[in-house]
C-alpha positions as CSV (number, residue, x, y, z in Angstrom):
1,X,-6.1,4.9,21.0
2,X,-2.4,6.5,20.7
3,X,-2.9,9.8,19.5
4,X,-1.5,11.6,17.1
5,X,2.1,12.4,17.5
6,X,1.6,11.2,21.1
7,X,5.4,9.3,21.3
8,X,6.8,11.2,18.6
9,X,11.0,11.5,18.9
10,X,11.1,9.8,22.5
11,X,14.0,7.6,23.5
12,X,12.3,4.0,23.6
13,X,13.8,0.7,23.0
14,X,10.4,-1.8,23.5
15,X,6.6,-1.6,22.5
16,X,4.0,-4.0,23.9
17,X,0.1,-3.6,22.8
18,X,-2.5,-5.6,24.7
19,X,-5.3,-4.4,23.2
20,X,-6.9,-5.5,19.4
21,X,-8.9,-2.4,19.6
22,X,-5.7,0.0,19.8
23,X,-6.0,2.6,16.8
24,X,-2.5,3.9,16.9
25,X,-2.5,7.6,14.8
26,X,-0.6,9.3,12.4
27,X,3.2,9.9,13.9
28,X,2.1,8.2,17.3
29,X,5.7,6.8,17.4
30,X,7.7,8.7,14.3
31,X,11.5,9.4,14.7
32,X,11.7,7.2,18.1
33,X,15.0,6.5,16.3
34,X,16.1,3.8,19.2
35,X,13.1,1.8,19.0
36,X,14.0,-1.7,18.4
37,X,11.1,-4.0,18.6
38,X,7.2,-3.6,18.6
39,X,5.0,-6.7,19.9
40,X,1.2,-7.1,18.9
41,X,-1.2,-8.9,20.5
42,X,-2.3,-12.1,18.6
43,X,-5.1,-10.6,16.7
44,X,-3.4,-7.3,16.2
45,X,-4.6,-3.9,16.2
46,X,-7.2,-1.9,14.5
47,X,-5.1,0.3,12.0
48,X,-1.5,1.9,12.3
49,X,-1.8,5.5,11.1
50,X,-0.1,7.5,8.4
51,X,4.2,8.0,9.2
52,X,3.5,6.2,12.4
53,X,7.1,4.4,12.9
54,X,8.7,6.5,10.5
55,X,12.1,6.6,10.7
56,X,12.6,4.1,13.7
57,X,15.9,3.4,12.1
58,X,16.4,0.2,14.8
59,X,13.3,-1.2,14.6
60,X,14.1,-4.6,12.1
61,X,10.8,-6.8,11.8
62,X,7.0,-6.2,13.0
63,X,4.3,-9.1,12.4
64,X,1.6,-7.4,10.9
65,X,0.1,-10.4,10.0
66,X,-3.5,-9.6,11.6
67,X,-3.4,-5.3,11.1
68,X,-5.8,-4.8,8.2
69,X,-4.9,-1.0,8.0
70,X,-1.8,0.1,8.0
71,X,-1.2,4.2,6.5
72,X,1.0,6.0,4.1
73,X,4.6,6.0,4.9
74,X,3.8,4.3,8.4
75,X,7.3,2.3,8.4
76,X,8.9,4.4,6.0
77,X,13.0,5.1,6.7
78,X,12.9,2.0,9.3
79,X,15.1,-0.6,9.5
80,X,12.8,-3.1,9.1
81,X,14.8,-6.3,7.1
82,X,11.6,-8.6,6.7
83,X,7.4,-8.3,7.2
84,X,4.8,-10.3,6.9
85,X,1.4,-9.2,5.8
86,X,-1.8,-9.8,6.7
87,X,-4.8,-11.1,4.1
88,X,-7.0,-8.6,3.0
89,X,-5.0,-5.8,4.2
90,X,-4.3,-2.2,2.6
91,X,-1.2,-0.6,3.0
92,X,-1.0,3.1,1.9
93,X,1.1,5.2,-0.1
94,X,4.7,4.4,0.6
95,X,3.9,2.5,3.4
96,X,7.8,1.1,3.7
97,X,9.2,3.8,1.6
98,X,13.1,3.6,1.7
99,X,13.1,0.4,4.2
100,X,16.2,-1.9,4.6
101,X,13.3,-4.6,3.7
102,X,15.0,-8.1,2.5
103,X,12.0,-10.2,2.5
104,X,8.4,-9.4,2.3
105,X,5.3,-12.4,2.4
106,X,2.2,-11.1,1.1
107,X,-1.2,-11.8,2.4
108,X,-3.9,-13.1,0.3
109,X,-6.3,-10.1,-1.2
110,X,-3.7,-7.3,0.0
111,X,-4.0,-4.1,-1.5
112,X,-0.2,-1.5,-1.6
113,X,-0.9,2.5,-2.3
114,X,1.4,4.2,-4.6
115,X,5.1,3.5,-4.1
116,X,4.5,1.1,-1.2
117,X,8.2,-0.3,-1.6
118,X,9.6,2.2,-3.3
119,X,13.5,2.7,-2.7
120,X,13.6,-0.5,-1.0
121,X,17.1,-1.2,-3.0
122,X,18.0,-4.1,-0.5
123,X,14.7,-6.3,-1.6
124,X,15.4,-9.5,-2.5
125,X,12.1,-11.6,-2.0
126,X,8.9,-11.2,-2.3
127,X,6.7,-14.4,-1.0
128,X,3.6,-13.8,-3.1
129,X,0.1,-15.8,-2.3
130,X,-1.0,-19.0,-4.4
């Protein structure tokens, strides 16, 4: 587990989880404004917490692909340009509020909290399930 507000506002460039079982908390990693990538392990993790990444401004794509929980406003204010989502997922209340998103796949059975995309103005495409 990354606690809460554990990282929060440290230079970083690179993020490497190991573990599936890694719960990462609300602001674990918010305003690392330098932070440019974040790797997963192949099956994930267990749940990204509320404002988690916020406002990692350098950070441009994530695969979260296999996280089934990710929290309110976790990748909000990033610079994230494209995601893909995993099936049966829930993302919270703005979860990429005010993102530079460009291109978003949905998973099958996903679930998006209030203004999940909201101010995303660069959106272009949305890759929705059959």
């Amino acid at each position: 587990m990354v606690g809460q507000g554990a990282f929060c506002g440290i230079d970083i460039k690179h993020l490497i989880f190991t573990n599936s079982e890694t719960v990462i908390s609300d602001y674990a990693f918010a305003n690392c404004e330098t932070l440019e990538t974040i790797t997963f392990p192949e099956e994930g993790v267990a749940s990204i917490g509320n404002s988690a990444f916020r406002y990692a401004e350098k950070l441009t794509s994530v695969n979260l692909d296999k996280v089934k929980t990710v929290g309110d406003y976790a990748f909000s204010n990033t610079g994230l340009t494209e995601v893909i989502l995993a099936e049966g997922a829930t993302y919270g209340e703005g979860a990429f509020f005010s993102s530079k998103l460009e291109r978003v796949t949905v998973g099958k059975n996903t679930s998006f909290g209030m203004g999940a995309f909201q101010r995303c103005t660069a959106l272009k495409q949305v890759v929705m399930p059959s």
